[in-house]
NUFI-148486 format. One line per 4 residues: their letters; for each residue x, y, z of N, C-alpha, C, CB. Coordinates in steps of 0.2 Angstrom, whole numbers, plus 5000, padded with zeros to 4 digits. Glycine has a CB too. Example, Ala and Ser with C-alpha at 12.3 -4.5 7.8 and 13.67 -1.06 7.14 Angstrom:
2
AS> 5066,4972,5039,5062,4978,5039,5066,4984,5039,5057,4978,5045 | 5064,4989,5035,5068,4995,5036,5064,5000,5039,5070,4997,5029
This chain:
282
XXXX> 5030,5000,4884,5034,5004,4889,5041,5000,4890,5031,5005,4896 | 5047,5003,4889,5051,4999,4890,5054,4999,4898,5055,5000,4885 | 5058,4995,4900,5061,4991,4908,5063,4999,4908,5068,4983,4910 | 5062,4999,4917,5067,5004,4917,5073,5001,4921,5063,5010,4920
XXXX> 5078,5008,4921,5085,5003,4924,5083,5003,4931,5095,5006,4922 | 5082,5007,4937,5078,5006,4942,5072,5002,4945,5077,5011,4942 | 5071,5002,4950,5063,4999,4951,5062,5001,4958,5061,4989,4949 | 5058,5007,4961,5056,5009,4964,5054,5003,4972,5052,5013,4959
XXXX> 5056,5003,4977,5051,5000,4983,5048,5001,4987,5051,4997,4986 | 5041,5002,4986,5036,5004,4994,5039,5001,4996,5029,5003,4996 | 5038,5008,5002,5044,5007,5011,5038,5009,5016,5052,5015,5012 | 5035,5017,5013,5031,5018,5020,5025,5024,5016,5035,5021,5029
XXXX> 5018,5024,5021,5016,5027,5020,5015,5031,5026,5013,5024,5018 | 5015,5040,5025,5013,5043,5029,5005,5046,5030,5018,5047,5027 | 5001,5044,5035,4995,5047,5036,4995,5050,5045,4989,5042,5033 | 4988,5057,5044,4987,5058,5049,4980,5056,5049,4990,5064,5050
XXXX> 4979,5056,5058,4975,5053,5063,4971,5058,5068,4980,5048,5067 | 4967,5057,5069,4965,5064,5073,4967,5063,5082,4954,5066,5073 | 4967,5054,5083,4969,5054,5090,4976,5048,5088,4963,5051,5095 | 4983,5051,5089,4985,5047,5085,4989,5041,5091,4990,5051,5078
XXXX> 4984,5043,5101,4985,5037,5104,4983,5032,5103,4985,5038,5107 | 4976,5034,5100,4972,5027,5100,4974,5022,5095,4964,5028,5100 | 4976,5027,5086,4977,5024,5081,4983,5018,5084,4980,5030,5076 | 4989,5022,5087,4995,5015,5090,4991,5011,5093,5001,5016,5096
XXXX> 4987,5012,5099,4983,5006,5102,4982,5000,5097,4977,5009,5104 | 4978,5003,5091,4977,4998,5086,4981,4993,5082,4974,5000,5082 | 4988,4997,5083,4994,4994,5078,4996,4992,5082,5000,4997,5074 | 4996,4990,5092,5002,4989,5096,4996,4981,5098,5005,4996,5103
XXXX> 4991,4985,5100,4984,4979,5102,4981,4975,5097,4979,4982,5105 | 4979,4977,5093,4977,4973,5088,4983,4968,5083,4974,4979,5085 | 4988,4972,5082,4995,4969,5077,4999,4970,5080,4998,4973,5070 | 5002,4970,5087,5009,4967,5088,5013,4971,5084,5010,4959,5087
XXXX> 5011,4977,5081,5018,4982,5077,5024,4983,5083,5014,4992,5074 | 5029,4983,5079,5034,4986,5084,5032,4996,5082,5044,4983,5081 | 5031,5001,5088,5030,5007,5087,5034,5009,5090,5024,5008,5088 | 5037,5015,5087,5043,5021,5091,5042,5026,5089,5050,5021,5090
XXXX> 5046,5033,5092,5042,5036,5092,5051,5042,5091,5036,5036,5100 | 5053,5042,5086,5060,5048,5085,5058,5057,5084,5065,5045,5075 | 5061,5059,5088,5059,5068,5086,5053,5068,5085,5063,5071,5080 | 5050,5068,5089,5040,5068,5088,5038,5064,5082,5035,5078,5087
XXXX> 5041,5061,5080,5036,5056,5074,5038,5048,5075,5040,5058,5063 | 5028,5048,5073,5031,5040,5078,5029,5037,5072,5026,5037,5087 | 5032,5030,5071,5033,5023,5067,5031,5017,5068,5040,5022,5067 | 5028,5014,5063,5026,5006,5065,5030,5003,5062,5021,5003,5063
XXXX> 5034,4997,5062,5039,4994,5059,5036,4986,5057,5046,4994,5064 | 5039,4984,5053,5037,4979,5050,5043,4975,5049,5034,4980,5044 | 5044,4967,5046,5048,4962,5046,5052,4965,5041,5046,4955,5045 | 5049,4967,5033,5049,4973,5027,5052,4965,5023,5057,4981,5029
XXXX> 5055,4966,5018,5056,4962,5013,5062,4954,5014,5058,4968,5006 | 5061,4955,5022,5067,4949,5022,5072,4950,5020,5067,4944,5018 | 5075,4954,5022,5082,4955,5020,5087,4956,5026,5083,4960,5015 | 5091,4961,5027,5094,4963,5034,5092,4966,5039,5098,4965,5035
XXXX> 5088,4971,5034,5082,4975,5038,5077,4974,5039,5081,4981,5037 | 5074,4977,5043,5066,4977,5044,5061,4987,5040,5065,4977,5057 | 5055,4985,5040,5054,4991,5036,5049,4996,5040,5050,4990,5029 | 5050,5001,5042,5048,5007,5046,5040,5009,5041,5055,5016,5045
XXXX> 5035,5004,5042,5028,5005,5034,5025,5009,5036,5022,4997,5032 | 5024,5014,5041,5019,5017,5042,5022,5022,5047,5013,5012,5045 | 5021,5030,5045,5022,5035,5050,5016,5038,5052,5027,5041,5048 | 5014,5040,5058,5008,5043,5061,5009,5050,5061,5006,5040,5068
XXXX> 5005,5052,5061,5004,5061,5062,4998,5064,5065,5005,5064,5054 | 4998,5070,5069,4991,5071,5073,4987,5074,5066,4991,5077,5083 | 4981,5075,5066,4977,5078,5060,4972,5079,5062,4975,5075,5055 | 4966,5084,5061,4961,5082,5061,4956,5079,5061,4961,5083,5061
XXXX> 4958,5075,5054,4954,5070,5051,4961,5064,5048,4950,5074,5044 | 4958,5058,5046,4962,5053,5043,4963,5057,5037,4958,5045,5041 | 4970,5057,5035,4973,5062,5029,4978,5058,5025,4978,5070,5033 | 4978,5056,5018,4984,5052,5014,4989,5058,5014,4981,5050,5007
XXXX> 4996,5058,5017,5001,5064,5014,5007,5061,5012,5003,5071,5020 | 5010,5055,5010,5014,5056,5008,5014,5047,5006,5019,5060,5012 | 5017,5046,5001,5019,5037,4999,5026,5039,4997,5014,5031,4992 | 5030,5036,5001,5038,5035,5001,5039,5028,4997,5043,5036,5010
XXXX> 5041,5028,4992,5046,5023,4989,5055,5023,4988,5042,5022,4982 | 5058,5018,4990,5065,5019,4991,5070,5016,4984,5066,5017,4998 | 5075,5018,4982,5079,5012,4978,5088,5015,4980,5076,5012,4968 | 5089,5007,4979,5096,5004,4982,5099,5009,4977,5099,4994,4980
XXXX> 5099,5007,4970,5102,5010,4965,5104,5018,4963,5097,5008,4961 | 5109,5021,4961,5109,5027,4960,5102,5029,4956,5115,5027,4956 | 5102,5034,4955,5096,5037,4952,5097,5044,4950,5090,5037,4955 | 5097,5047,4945,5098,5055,4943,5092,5059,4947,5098,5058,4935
XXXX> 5091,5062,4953,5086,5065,4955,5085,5070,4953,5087,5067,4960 | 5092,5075,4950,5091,5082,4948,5085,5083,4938,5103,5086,4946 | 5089,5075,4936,5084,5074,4930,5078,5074,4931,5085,5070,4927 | 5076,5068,4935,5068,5069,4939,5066,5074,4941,5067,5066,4946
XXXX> 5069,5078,4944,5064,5084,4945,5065,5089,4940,5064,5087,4950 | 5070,5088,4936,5069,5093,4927,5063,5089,4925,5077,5092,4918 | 5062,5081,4923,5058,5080,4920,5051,5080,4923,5059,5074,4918 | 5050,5078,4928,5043,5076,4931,5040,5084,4936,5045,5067,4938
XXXX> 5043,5089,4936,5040,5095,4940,5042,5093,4950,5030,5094,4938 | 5045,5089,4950,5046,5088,4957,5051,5091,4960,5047,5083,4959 | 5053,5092,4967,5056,5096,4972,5062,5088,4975,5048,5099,4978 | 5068,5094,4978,5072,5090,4981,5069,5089,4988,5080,5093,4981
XXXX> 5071,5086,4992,5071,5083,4998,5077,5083,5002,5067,5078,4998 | 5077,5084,5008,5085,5084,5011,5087,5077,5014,5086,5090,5017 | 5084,5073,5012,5087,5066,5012,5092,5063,5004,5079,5061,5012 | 5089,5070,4999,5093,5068,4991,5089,5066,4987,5098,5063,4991
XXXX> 5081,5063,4988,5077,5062,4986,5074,5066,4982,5076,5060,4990 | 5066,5064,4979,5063,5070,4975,5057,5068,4978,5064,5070,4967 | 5053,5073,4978,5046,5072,4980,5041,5074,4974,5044,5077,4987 | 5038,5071,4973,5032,5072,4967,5023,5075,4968,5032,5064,4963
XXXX> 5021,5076,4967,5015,5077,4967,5010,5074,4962,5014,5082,4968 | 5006,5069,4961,5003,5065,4956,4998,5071,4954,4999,5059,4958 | 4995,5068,4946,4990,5074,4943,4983,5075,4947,4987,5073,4937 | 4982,5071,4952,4978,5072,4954,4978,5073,4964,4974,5068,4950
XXXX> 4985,5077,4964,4985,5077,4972,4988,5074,4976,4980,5075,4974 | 4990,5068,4975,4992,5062,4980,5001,5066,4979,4991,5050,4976 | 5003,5066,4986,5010,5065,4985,5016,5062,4989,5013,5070,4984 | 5020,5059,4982,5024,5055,4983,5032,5054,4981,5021,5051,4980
XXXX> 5034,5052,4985,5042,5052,4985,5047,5048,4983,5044,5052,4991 | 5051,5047,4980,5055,5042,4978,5064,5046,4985,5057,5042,4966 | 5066,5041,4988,5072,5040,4991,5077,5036,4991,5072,5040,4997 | 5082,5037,4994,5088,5033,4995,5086,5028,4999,5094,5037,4996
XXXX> 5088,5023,4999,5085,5017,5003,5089,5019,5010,5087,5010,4999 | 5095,5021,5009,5100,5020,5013,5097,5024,5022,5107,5024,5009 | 5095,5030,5018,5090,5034,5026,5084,5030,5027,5087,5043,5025 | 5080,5023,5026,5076,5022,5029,5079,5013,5032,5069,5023,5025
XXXX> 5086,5014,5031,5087,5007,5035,5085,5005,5042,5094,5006,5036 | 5081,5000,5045,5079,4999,5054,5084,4993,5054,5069,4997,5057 | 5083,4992,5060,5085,4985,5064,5077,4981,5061,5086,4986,5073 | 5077,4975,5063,5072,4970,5060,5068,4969,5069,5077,4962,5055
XXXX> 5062,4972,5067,5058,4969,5074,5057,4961,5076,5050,4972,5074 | 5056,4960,5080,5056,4951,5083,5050,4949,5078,5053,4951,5094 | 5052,4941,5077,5045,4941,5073,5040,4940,5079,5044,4935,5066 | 5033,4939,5075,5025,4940,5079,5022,4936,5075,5022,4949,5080
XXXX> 5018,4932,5078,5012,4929,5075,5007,4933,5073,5010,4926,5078 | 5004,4937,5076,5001,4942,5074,5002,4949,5071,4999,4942,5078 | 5009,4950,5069,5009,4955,5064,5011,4953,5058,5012,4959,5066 | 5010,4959,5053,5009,4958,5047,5017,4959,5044,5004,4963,5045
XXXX> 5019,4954,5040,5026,4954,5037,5029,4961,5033,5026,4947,5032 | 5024,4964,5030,5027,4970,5026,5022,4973,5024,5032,4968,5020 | 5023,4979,5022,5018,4984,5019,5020,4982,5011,5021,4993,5022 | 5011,4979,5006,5015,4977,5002,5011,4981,4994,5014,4968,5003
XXXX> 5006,4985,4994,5003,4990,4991,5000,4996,4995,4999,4987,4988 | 4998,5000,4992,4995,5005,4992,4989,5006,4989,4999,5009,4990 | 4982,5006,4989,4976,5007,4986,4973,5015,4988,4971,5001,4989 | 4974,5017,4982,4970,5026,4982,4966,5028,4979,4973,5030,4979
XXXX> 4962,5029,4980,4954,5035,4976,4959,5039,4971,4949,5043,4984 | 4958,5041,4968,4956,5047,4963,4953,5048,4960,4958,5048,4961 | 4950,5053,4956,4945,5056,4950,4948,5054,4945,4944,5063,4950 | 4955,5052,4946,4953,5054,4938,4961,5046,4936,4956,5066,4934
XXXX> 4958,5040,4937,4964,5034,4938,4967,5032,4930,4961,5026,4943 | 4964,5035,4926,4969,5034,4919,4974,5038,4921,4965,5036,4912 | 4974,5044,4921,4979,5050,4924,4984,5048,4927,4977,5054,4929 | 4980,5046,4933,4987,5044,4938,4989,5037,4938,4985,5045,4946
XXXX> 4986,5033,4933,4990,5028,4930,4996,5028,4926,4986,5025,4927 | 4996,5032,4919,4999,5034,4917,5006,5038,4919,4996,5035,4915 | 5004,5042,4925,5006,5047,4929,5014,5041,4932,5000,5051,4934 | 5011,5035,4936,5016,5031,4940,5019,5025,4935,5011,5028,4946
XXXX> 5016,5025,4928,5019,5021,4923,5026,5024,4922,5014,5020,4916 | 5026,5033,4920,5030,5036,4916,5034,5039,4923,5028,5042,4910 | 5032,5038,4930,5037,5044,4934,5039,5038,4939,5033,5053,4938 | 5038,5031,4938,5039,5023,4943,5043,5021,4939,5034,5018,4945
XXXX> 5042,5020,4932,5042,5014,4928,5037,5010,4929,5046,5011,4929 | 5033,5009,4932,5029,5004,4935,5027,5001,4929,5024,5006,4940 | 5023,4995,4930,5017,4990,4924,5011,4989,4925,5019,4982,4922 | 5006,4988,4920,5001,4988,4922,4998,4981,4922,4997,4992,4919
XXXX> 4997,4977,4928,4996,4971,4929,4990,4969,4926,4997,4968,4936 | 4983,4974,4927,4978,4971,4926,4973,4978,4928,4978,4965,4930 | 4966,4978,4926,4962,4984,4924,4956,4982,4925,4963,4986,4919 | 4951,4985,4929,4944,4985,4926,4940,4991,4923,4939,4982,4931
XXXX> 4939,4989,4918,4937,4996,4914,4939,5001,4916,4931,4998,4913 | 4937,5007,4915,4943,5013,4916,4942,5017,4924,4942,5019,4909 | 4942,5010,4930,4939,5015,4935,4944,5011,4940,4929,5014,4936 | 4947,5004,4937,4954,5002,4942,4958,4998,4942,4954,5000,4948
XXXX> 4964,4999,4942,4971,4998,4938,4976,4996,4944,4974,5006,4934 | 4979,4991,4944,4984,4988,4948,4991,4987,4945,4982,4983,4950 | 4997,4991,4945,5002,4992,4946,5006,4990,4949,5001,4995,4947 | 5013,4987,4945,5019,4984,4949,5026,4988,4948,5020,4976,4947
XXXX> 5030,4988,4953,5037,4991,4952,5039,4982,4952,5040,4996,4959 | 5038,4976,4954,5043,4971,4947,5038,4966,4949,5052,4968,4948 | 5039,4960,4952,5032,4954,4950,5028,4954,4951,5032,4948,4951 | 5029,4954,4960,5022,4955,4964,5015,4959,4958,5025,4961,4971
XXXX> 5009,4957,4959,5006,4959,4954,5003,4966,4955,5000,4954,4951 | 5003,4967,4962,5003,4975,4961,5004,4980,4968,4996,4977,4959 | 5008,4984,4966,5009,4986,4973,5004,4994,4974,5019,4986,4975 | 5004,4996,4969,4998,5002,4969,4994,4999,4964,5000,5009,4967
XXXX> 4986,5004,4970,4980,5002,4968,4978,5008,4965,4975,4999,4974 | 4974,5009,4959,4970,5015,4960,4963,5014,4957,4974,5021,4957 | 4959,5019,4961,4953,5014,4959,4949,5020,4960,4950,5007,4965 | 4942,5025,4955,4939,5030,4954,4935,5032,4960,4936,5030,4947
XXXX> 4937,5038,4961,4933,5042,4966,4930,5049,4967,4936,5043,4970 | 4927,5052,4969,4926,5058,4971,4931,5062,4971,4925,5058,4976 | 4936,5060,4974,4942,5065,4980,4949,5060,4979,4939,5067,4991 | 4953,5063,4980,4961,5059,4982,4960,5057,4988,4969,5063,4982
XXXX> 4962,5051,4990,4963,5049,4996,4965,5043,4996,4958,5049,4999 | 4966,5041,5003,4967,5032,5002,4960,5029,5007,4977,5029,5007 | 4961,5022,5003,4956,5019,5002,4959,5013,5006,4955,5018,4995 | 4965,5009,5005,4968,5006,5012,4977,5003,5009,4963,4998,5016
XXXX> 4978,5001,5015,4986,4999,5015,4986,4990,5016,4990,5003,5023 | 4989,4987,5010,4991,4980,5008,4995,4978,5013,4995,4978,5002 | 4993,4975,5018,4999,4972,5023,4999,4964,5022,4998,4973,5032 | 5006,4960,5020,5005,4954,5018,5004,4949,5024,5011,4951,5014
XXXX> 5001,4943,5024,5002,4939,5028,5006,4931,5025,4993,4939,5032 | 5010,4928,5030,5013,4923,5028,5010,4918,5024,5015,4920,5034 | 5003,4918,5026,4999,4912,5018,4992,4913,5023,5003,4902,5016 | 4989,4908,5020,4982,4906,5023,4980,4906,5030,4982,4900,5020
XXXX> 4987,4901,5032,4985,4896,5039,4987,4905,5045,4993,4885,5040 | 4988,4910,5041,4990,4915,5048,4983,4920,5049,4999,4920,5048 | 4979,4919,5046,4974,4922,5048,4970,4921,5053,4971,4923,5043 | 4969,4913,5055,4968,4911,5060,4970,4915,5068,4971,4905,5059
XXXX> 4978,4916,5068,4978,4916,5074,4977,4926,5073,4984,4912,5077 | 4978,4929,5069,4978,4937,5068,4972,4938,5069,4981,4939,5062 | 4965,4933,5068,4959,4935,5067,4957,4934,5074,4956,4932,5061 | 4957,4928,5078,4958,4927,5084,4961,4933,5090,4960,4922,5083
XXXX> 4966,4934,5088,4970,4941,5093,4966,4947,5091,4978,4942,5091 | 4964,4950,5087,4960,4954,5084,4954,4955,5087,4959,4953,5079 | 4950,4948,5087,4943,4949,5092,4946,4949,5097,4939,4943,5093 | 4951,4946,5103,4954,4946,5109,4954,4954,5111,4962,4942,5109
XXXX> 4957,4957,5105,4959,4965,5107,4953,4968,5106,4964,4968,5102 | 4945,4966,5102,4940,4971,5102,4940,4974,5093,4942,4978,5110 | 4944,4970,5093,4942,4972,5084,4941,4969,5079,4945,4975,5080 | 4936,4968,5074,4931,4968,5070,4933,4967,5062,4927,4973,5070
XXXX> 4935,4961,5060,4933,4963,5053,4930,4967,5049,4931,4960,5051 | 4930,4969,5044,4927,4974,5039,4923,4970,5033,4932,4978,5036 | 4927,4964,5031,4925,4962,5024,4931,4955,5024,4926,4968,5017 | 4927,4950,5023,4933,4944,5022,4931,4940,5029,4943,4948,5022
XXXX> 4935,4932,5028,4940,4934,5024,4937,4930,5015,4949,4931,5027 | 4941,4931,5011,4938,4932,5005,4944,4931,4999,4935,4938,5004 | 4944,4930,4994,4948,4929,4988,4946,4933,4983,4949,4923,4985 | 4952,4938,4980,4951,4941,4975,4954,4938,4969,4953,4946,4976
XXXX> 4951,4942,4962,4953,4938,4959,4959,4943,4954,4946,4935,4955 | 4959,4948,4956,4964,4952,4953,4970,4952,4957,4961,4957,4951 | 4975,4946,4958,4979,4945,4961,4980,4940,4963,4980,4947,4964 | 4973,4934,4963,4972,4930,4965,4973,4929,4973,4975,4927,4962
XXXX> 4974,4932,4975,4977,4934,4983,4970,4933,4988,4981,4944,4985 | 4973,4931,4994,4966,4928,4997,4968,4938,5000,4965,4917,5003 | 4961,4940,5006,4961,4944,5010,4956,4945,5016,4961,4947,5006 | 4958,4950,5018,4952,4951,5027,4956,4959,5025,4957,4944,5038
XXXX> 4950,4964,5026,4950,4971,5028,4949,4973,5035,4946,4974,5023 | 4951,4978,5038,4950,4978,5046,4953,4984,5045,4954,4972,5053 | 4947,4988,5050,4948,4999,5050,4949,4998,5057,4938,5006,5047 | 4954,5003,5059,4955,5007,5064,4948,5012,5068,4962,5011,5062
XXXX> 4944,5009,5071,4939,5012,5075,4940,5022,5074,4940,5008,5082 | 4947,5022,5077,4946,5029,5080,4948,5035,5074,4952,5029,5086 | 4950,5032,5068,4951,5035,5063,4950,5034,5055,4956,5038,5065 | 4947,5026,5056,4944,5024,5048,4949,5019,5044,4944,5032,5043
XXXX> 4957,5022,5047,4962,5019,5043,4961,5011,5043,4970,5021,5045 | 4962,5010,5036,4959,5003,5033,4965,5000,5031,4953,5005,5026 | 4967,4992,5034,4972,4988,5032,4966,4982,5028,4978,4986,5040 | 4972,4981,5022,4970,4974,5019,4974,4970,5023,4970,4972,5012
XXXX> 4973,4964,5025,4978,4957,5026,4978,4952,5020,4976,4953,5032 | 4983,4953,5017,4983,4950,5010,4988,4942,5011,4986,4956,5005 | 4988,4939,5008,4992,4933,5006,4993,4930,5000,4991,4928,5008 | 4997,4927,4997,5001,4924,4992,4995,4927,4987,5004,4915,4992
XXXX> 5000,4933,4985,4997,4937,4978,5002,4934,4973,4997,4948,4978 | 4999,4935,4967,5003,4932,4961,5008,4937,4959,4999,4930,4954 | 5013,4934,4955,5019,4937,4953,5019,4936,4945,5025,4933,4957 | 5021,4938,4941,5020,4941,4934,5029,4939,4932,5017,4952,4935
XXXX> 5030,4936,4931,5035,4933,4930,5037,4933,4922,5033,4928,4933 | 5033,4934,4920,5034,4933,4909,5037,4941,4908,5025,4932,4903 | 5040,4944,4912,5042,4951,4909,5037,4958,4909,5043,4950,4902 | 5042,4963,4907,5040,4970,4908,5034,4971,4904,5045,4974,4906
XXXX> 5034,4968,4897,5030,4968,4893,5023,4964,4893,5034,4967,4889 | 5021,4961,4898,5018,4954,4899,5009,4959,4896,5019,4950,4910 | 5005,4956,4891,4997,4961,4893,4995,4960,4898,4992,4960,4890 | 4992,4966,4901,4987,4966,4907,4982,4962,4905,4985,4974,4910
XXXX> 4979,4958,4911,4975,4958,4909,4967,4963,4911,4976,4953,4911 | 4961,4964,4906,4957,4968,4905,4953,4965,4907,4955,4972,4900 | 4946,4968,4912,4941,4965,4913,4935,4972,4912,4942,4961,4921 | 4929,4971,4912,4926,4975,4909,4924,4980,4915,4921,4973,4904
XXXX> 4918,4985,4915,4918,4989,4923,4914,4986,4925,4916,4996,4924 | 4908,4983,4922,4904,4981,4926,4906,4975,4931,4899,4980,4922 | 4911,4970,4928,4914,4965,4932,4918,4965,4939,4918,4961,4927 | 4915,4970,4939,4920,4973,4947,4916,4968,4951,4918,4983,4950
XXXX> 4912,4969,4951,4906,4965,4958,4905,4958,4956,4897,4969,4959 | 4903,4957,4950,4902,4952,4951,4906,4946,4950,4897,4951,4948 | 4913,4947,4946,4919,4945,4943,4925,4943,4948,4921,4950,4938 | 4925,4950,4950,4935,4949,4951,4937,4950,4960,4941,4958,4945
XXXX> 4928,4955,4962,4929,4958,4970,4930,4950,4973,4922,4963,4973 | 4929,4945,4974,4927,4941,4977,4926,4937,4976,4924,4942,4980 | 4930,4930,4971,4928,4924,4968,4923,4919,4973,4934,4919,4967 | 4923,4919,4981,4919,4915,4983,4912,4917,4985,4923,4913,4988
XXXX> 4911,4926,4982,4904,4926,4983,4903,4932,4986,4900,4921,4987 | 4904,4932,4993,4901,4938,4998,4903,4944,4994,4904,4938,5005 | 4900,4952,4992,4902,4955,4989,4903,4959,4997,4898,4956,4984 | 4907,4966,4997,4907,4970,5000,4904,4974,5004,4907,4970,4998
XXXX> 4902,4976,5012,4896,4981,5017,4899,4986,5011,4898,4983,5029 | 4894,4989,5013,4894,4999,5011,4899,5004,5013,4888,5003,5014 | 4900,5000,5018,4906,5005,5022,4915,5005,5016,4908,4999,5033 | 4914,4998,5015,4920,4998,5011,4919,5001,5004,4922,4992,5010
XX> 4913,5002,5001,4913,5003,4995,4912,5012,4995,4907,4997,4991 | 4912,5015,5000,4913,5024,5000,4917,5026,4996,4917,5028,5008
């Protein structure tokens, strides 16, 4: 595949909640999110990528169930929109943007960076620096690998047999997950943490507030990135807390690395051992 002249950045993910007071509770009590609330849609904000702004990572919506509806990725860069949606089947958006729909369901946006500029929230010890992947179910992740190779540019950093694929828009080693399911859905949201030593106090405030790890914390090996997962009681939604994932640095072209399917569990989930509760592996 060759570079493309763009490169796409997760900004935010849109999901709905069935109580989406209690959901804030969890981002405000638990994570010290900065939350607001513009023309009935409320926002979590993040530090976002260090730059002037801060990043709006997460919009809430009422639902009656936990619902994946949208992954907005944004770029600085001009971009032909009108060709995007000749080429790829996608729709305009009145931001100027295009909205896509993957082959199997998921849909996703590419914008202009310019309409999701915030102010930068205060930093926090206990919140999470940026929204830094996206991990998704689907039926059918060769597809919708392919699907984000040709309509992102994205690369494929790395694979275990044909059931999950990790995806970058540039070094970071991946910022979409996709991993074989049943149904489309999401599975959870990457939130970075500053390194090692800040799980300490995030894991501590966490218990203070009444909430529970899931799994972790732990080291993967597909990213190398250490992690701690933690679900929102009231509606399922599942954050990773990740730290110093690897960066891919040798180019566009670089080989993924392959691992086989069976090495999921015993290989790459977890170098230091503990495999996964049941709850995570739905």
């Amino acid at each position: 595949m060759t570079e493309f002249a763009y490169r796409p950045v997760l900004t935010r993910v849109v999901v709905g909640v069935p109580d989406p007071d209690k959901t804030v509770a969890f981002l405000t009590d638990g994570f010290d999110f900065r939350v607001r609330t513009e023309n009935g849609r409320i926002f979590a904000d993040t530090l976002g990528d260090y730059g002037p702004n801060g990043q709006s990572a997460l919009e809430i919506r009422k639902a009656d169930s936990l619902q994946f509806l949208n992954v907005v990725f944004t770029l600085t860069e001009d971009f032909d929109a009108d060709t995007l949606v000749k080429n790829l089947g996608g729709t305009r958006t009145e931001t100027g943007g295009v909205q896509l729909v993957d082959p199997t369901g998921l849909r996703v946006a590419i914008e202009p960076a310019a309409e999701f500029i915030i102010d930068k929230p205060e930093v926090s010890a206990y919140r999470p620096r940026r929204l830094g992947h996206v991990n998704a179910r689907t039926p059918d992740p060769v597809l919708s690998s392919e699907f984000y190779r040709h309509a992102f540019g994205m690369a494929l950093s790395e694979q275990i047999g044909d059931d999950f694929f990790f995806l970058r828009t540039n070094t970071e080693h991946h910022n979409v997950g996709l991993r074989r399911a049943p149904r489309t859905d999401l599975h959870h949201l990457g939130f970075e943490l500053a390194g090692w030593h800040a799980y300490q106090p995030i894991l501590d405030h966490l218990d203070a507030a009444g909430y529970k790890a899931e799994y972790g914390p732990g080291k993967h090996r597909p990213g190398t990135s250490y992690f701690t997962y933690v679900r929102d009681p009231s509606s399922g939604l599942r954050f990773e807390l990740f730290a110093d994932m690897a960066h891919i640095r040798t180019g566009w072209e670089t080989e993924p690395i392959r691992w086989q399917g069976g090495d999921r569990m015993t290989k790459t989930i977890n170098i230091w051992g503990p495999t996964p509760p049941e709850s995570f592996l739905e």
